[in-house]
One Martini backbone bead per residue (centre of mass of N, CA, C, O) as a GRO file, in nm:
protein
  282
    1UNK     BB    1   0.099   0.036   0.017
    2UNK     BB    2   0.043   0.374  -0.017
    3UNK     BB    3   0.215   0.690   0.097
    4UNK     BB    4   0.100   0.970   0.127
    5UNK     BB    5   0.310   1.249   0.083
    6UNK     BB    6   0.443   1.596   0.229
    7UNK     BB    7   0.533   1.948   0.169
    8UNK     BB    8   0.434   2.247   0.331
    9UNK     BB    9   0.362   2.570   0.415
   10UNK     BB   10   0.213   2.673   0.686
   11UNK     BB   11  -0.116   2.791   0.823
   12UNK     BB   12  -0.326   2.954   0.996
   13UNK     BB   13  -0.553   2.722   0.961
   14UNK     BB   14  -0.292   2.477   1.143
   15UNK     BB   15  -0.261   2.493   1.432
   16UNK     BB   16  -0.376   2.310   1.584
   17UNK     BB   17  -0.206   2.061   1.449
   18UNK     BB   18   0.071   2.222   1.553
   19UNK     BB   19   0.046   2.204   1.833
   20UNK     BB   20  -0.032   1.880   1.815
   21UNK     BB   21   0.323   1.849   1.795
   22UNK     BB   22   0.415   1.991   2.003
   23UNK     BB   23   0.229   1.843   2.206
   24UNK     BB   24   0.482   1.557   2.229
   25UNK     BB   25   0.731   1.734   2.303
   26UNK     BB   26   0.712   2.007   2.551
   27UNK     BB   27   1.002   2.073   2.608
   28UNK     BB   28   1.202   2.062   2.357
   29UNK     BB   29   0.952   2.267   2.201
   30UNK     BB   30   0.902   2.538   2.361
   31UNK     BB   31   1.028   2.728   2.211
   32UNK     BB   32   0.810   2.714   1.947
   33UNK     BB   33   0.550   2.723   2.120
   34UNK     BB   34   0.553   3.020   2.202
   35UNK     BB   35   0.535   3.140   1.961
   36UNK     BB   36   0.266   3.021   1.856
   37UNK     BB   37   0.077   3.129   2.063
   38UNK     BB   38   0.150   3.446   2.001
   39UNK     BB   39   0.153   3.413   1.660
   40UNK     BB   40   0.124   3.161   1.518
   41UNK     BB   41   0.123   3.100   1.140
   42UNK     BB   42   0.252   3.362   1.060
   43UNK     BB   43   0.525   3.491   0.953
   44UNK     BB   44   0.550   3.787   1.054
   45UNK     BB   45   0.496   3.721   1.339
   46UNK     BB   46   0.662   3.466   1.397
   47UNK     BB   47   0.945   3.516   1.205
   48UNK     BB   48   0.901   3.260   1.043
   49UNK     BB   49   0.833   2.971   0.887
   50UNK     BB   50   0.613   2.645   0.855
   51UNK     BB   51   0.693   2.326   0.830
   52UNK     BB   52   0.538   2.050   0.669
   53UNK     BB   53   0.460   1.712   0.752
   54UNK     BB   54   0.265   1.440   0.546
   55UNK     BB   55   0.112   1.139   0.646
   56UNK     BB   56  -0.229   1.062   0.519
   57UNK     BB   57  -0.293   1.378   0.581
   58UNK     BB   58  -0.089   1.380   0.841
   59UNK     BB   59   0.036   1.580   1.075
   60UNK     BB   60   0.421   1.468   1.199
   61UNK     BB   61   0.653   1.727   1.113
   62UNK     BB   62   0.835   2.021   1.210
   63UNK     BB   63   0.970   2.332   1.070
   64UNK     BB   64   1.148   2.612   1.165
   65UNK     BB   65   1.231   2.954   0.960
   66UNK     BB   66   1.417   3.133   1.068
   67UNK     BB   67   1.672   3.263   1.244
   68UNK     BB   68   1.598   2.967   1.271
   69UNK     BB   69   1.649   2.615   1.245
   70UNK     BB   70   1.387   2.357   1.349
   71UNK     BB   71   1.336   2.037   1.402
   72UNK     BB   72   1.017   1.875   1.471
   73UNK     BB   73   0.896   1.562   1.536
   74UNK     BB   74   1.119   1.454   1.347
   75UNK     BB   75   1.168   1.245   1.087
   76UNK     BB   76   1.358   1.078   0.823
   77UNK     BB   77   1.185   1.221   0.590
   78UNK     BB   78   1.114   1.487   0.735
   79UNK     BB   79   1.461   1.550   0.700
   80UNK     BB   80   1.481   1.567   0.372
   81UNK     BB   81   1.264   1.756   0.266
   82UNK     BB   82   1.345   2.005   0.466
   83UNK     BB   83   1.625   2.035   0.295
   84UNK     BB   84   1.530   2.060   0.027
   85UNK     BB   85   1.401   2.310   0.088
   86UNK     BB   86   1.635   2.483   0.202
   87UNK     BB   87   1.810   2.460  -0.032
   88UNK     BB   88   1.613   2.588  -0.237
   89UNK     BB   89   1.637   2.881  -0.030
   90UNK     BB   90   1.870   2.916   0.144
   91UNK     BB   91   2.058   3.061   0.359
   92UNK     BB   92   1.869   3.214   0.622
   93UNK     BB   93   2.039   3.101   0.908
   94UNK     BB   94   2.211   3.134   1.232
   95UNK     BB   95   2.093   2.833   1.280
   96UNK     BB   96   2.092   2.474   1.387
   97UNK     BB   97   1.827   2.372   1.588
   98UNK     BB   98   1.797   2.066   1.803
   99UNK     BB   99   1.730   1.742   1.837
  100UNK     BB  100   2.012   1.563   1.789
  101UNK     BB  101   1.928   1.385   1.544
  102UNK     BB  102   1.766   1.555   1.337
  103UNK     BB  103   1.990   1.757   1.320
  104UNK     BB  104   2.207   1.571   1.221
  105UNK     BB  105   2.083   1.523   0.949
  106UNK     BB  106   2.030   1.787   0.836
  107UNK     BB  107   2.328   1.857   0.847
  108UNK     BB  108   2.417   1.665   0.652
  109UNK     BB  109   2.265   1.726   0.381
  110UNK     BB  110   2.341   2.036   0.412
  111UNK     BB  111   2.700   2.058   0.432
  112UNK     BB  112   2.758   2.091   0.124
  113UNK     BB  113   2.583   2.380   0.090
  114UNK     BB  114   2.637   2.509   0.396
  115UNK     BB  115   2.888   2.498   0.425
  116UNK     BB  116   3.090   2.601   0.691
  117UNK     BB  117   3.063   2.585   0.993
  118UNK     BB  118   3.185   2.757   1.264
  119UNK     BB  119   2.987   2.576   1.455
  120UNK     BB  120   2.966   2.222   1.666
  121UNK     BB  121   2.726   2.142   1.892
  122UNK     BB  122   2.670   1.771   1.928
  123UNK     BB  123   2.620   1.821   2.263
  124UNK     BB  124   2.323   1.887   2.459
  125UNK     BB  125   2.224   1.907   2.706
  126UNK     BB  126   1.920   1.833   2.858
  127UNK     BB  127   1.703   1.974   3.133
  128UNK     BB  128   1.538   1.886   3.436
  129UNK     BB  129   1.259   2.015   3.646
  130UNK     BB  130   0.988   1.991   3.939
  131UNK     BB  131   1.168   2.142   4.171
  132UNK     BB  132   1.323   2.177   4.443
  133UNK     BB  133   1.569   2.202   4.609
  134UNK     BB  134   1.727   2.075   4.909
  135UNK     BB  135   2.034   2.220   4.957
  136UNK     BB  136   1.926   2.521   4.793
  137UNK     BB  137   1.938   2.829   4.869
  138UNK     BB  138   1.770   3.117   4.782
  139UNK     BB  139   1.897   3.416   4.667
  140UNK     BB  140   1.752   3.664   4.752
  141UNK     BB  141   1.870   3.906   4.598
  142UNK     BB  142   1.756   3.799   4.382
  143UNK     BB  143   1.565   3.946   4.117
  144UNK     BB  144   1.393   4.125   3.937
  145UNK     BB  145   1.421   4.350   3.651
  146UNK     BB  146   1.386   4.662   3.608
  147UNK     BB  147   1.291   4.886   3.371
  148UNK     BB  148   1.510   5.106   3.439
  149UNK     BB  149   1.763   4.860   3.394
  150UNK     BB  150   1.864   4.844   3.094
  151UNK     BB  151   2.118   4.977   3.102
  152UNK     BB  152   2.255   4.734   3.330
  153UNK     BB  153   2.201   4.458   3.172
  154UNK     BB  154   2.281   4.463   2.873
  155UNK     BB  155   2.589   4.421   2.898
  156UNK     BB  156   2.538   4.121   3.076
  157UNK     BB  157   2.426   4.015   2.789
  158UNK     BB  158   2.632   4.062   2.585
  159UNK     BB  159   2.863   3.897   2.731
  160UNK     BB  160   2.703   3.621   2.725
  161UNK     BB  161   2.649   3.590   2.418
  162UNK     BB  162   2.913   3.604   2.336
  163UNK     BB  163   3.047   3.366   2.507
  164UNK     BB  164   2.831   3.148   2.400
  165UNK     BB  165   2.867   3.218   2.070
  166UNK     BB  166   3.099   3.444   1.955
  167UNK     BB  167   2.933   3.683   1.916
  168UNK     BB  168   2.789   3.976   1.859
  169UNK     BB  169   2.447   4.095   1.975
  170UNK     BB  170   2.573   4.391   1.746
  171UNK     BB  171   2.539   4.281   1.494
  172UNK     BB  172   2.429   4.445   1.196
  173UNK     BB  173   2.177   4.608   1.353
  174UNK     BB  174   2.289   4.706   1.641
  175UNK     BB  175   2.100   4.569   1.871
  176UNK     BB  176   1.798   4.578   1.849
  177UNK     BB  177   1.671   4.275   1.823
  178UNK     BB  178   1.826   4.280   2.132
  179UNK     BB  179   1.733   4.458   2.291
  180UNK     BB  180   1.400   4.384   2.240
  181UNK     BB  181   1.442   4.119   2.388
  182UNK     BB  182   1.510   4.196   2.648
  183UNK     BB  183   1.266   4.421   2.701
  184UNK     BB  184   1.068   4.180   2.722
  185UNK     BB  185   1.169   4.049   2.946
  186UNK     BB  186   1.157   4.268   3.146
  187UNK     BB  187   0.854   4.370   3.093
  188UNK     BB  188   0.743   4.035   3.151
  189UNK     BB  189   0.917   3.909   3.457
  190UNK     BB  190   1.196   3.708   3.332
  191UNK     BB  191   1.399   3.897   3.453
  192UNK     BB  192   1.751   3.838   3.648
  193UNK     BB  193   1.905   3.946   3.962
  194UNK     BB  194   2.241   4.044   4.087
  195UNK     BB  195   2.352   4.330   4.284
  196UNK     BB  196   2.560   4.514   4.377
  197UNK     BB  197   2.690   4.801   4.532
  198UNK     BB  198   2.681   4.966   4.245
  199UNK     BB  199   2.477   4.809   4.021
  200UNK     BB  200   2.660   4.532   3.944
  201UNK     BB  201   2.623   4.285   3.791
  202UNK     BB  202   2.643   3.889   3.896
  203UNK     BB  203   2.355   3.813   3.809
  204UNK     BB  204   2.187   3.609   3.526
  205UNK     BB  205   1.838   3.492   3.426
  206UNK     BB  206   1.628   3.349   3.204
  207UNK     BB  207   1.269   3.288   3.107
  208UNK     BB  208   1.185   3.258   2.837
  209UNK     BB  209   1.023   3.004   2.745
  210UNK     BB  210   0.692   2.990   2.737
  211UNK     BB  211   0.417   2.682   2.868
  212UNK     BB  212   0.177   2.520   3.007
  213UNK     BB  213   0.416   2.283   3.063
  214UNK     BB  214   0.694   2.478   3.004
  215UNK     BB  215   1.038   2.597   3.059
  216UNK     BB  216   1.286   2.836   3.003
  217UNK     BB  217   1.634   2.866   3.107
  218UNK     BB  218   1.856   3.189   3.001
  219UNK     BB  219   2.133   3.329   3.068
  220UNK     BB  220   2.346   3.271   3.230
  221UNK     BB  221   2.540   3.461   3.457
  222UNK     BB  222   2.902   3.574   3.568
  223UNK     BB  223   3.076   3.741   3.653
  224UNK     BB  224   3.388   3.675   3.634
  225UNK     BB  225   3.492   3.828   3.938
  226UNK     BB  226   3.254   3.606   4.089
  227UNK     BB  227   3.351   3.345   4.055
  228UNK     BB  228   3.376   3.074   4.286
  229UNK     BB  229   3.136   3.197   4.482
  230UNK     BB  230   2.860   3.047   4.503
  231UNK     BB  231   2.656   3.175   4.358
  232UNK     BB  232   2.485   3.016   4.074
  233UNK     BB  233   2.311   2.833   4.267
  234UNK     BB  234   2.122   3.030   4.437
  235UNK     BB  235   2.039   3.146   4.164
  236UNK     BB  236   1.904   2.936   4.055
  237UNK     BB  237   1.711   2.883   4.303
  238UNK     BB  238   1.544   3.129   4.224
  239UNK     BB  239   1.445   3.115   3.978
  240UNK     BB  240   1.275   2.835   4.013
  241UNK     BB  241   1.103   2.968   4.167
  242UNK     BB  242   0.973   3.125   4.019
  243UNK     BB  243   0.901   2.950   3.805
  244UNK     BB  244   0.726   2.698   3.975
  245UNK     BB  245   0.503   2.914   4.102
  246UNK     BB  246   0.458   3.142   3.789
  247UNK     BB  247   0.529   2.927   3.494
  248UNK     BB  248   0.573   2.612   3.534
  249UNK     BB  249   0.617   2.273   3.597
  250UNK     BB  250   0.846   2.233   3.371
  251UNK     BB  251   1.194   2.295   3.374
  252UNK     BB  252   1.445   2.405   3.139
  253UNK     BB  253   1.768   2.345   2.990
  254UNK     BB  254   2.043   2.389   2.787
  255UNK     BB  255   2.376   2.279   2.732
  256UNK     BB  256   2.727   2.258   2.721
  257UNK     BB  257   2.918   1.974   2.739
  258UNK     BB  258   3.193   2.145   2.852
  259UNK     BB  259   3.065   2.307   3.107
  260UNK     BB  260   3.091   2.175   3.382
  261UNK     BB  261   3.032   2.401   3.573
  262UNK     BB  262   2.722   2.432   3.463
  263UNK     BB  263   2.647   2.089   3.525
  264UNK     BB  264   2.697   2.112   3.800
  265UNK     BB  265   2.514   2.339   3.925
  266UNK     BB  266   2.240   2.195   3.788
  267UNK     BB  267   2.245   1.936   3.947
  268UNK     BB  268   2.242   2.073   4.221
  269UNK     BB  269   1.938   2.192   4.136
  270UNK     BB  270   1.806   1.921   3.981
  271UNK     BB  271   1.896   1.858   3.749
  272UNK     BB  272   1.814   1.636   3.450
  273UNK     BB  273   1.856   1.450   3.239
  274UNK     BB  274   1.618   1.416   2.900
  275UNK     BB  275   1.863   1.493   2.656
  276UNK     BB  276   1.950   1.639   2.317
  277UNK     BB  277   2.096   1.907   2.169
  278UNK     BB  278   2.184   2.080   1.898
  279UNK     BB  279   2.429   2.304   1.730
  280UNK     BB  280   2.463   2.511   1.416
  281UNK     BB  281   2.683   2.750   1.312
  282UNK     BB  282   2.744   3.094   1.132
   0.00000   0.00000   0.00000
């Protein structure tokens, strides 16, 4: 028996089914279920398109194509097409990340016509966590960043940014839409910080990604001269609190695997490993 296959950029009167893809893996899909909550399927609000794999008439795995390339709940047919689909469209996006199965055989794929990346992160453990820690108390100090705080915060956004990923968030447009995306996090009070007696950032960490089912922290960052003080696990039990009170039952962060002291510190405050995401720069 044959069967009929597809993929299409999807649009706005696919939302139900494609909500319906995203909240089979809840966790590691939540980057893209939170625009897709608030954008729906319009490029325009979106960001960029969702496409679509249909097999039997049923839509079972989407990749978004934004700013990055991102394959959700993609089978290996379904990274084929999304390939095919990419090929012909041309690289623009600044990265391909997600789940590291799928993400690693569409860079396989691609990597002939889009290659070489500037770099290759093929292991980033994904990790969660669903309660507060046992053993480390939330540093009081972290709070939210108040709206006037945005020329303080900025910087230590700036070079956690720059640090984690290698080029610096003000290049190209002039650091417009990381600004924009800043002032959105501290807007509707999901960025934390602790701030020294000078009111110099020490410890900064963004609650990202939200969904009624599961939230991301991104941005953790101790300013360097702060360093082995350990600030960072009491910092991350305050933000957890947030989390787990006020946005989410169950709070996830994916880590560079070299990052040795970054996933001792989320151990220590109760992650643990639940897959793993890759990312491919440019």
């Amino acid at each position: 028996m044959l069967t009929q296959t597809t993929s299409r950029v999807l649009e706005p009167a696919d939302l139900d089914a494609a909500l319906a893809v995203l909240d089979r893996e809840p966790v590691a899909n939540a980057f893209v279920t939170s625009r897709v909550q608030v954008a729906g399927l319009d490029p325009w609000r979106l960001g960029g398109e969702m496409w679509g794999w249909y097999e039997d008439g049923i839509l079972t795995s989407l990749c978004y194509a934004g700013a990055n390339l991102v394959p959700l709940c993609a089978t290996p047919r379904a990274v084929r097409a999304f390939a095919d689909r990419a090929r012909r469209a041309g690289r623009r996006c600044s990265s391909i990340v997600g789940p590291a199965r799928p993400t690693a055989e569409l860079w396989r794929l691609l990597e002939p016509g889009w290659g070489p990346a500037r770099e290759v992160r093929a292991h980033q453990p994904l990790m969660i966590t669903d309660r507060m820690p046992a053993g480390v108390a939330p540093d009081p100090y972290v709070r939210r960043v108040r709206k006037d705080e945005m020329e303080t915060i900025m910087p230590a956004c700036v070079a956690m940014f720059t640090e984690e990923v290698g080029v610096s968030p003000l290049a190209g447009d002039g650091g417009l839409l990381y600004q924009a995306r800043v002032a959105e996090l501290v807007g509707s009070g999901r960025s934390f910080a602790r701030f020294d007696a000078d009111g110099k950032v020490v410890f900064k960490a963004e609650i990202g990604a939200v969904t009624h089912r599961a939230c991301q922290i991104q941005g953790v960052w101790v300013a360097p001269e702060y360093r082995g003080r350990g600030l960072a696990a009491p910092g991350m039990a305050a933000v957890l609190r947030y989390a787990l009170t006020e946005v989410a039952p169950v709070v996830s962060l994916y880590v560079n695997d070299f990052n040795t002291p970054a996933r001792r510190t989320y151990r220590k405050v109760g992650f643990r490993e639940a897959g793993a995401f890759m990312s491919v720069l440019f």
